[in-house]
C-alpha positions in Angstrom: 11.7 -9.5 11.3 14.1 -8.2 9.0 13.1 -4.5 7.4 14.9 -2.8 4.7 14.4 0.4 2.4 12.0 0.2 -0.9 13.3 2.5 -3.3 11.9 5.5 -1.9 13.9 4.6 1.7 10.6 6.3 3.9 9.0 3.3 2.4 9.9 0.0 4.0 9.6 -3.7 3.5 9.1 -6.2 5.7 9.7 -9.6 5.6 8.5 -11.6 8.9 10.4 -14.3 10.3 8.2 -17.6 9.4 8.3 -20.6 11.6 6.8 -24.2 9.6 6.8 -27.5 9.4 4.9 -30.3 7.9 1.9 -28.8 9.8 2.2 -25.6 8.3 3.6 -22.2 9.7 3.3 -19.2 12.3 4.9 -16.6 12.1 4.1 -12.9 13.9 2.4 -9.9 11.6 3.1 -7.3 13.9 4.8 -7.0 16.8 5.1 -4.0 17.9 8.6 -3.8 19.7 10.1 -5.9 17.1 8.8 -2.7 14.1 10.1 0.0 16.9 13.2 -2.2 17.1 13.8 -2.4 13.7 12.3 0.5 11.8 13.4 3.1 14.6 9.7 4.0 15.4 6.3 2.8 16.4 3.2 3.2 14.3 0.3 4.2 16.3 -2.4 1.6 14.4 -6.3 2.5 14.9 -8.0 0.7 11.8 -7.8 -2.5 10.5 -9.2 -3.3 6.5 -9.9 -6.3 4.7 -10.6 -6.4 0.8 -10.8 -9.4 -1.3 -10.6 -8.7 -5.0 -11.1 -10.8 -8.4 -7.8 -10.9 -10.7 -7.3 -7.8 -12.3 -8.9 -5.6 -9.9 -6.8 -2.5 -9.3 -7.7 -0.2 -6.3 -6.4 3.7 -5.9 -4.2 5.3 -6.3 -5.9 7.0 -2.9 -5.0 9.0 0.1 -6.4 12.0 2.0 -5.8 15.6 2.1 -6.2 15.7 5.9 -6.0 13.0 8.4 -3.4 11.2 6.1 -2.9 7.8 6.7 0.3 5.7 7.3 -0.3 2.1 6.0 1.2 -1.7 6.7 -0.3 -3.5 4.3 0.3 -7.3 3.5 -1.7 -9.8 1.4 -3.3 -13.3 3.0 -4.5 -14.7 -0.1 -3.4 -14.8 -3.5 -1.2 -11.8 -5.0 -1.5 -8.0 -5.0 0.9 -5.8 -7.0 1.3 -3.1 -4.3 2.3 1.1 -4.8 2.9 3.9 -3.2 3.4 7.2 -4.7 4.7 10.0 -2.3 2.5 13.1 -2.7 4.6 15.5 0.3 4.9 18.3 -1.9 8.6 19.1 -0.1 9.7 15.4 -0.8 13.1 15.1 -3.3 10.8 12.2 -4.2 7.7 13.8 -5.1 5.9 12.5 -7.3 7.9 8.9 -7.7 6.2 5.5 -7.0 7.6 2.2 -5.8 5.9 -1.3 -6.7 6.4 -4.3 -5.4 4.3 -7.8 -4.9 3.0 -9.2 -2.3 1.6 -12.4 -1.8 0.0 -15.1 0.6 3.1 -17.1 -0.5 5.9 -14.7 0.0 4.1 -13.2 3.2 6.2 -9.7 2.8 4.5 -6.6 4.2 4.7 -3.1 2.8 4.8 0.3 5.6 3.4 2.9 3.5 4.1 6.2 5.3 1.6 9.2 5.6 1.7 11.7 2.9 1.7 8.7 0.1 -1.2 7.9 -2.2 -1.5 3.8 -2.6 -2.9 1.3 -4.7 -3.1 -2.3 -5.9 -3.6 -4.7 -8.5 -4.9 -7.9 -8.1 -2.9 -10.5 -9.7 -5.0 -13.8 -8.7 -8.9 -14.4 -7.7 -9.6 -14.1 -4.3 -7.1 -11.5 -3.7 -7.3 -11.0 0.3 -5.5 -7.5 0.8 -5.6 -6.7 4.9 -3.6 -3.2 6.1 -3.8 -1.2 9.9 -4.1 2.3 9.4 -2.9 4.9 11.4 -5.6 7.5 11.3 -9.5 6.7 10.3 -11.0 6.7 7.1 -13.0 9.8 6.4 -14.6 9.9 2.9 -14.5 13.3 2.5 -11.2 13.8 2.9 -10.6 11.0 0.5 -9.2 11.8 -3.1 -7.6 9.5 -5.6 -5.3 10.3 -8.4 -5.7 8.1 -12.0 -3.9 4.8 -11.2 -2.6 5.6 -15.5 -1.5 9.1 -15.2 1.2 9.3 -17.7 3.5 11.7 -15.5 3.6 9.1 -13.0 4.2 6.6 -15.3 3.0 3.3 -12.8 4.5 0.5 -14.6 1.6 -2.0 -13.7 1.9 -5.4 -14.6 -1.4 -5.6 -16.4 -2.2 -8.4 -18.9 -6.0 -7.4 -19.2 -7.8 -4.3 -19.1 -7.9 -3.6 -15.3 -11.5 -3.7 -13.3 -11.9 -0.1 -11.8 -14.4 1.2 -9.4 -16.4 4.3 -10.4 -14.6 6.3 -7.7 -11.2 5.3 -9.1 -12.7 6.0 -12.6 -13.0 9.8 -11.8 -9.3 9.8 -10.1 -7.3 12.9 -11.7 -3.7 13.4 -12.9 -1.1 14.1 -10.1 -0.2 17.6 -11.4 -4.4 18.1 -11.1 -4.8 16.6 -7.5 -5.4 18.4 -3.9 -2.8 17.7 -1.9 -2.4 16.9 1.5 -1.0 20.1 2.9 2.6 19.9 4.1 
């Protein structure tokens, strides 16, 4: 497993070693010694999620105000462009997002620490996005900030008007948002 810095460094991606031939390939999506061994810690995982998405689907930006969730995501079908936003108040990168894509193809992974907000657009039908959590979802800790707020300034790579929930629909601006208290 090889795991290096995203451009905000508490943000890390991870590229598994893949093992395939003309049968096809195997290759391990977690191992927990090899993460500790490389990242310098060990994610304590206690949910696992599964979403499958039509192209142009575009989840979040979400997080919760207590009980925040650390996040390794990855994608097993199709093509997700992936963000996380760091919403830590004390950060020197409050406020900044990093994107990147993950795919079924390029089998990457994304850890997502606590004290980010996160979302996804779907770049291909059948979008299947699975991530381990590392505390429990609790919808009413749950808030979402608008995946287009202009301060944050996402640069999605949309080519259609993007499919939002009605939850996501009612997200607010950053500057507007509860925070998850330091």
């Amino acid at each position: 497993m090889n795991i290096t810095p995203a451009a905000i460094s508490d943000v890390l991606i991870i590229e598994p070693k893949i093992f395939g031939d003309e049968r096809g390939f195997f290759f391990e999506s977690y191992n927990r010694r090899a993460f500790e061994s490389a990242a310098g810690f060990a994610p304590e995982f206690v949910q696992d999620n599964h979403s499958r998405s039509g192209k142009h689907v575009l989840r979040g930006l979400h997080y919760q105000v207590s009980h925040a969730q650390g996040k390794l995501v990855r994608v097993v079908a199709g093509a997700a462009f992936d963000v996380a936003v760091d919403i830590r108040r004390n950060s020197p990168s409050f406020g900044r997002w990093v994107g990147i894509e993950l795919s079924a193809e390029n089998k990457r992974q994304l850890w997502i620490p606590p004290g980010f907000a996160h979302g996804f657009l779907s770049l291909a039908d059948g979008t299947e996005f699975v991530y381990k959590t590392t505390d429990y979802w609790m919808p009413e800790h749950e808030r979402c900030i608008r995946w287009d707020d202009p301060k944050l300034a996402v640069d999605w790579p949309i080519t259609a008007t993007p499919l939002i929930s009605e939850k996501d629909g009612k997200g607010v601006s950053l500057a507007e948002a509860e925070l998850p208290k330091s």
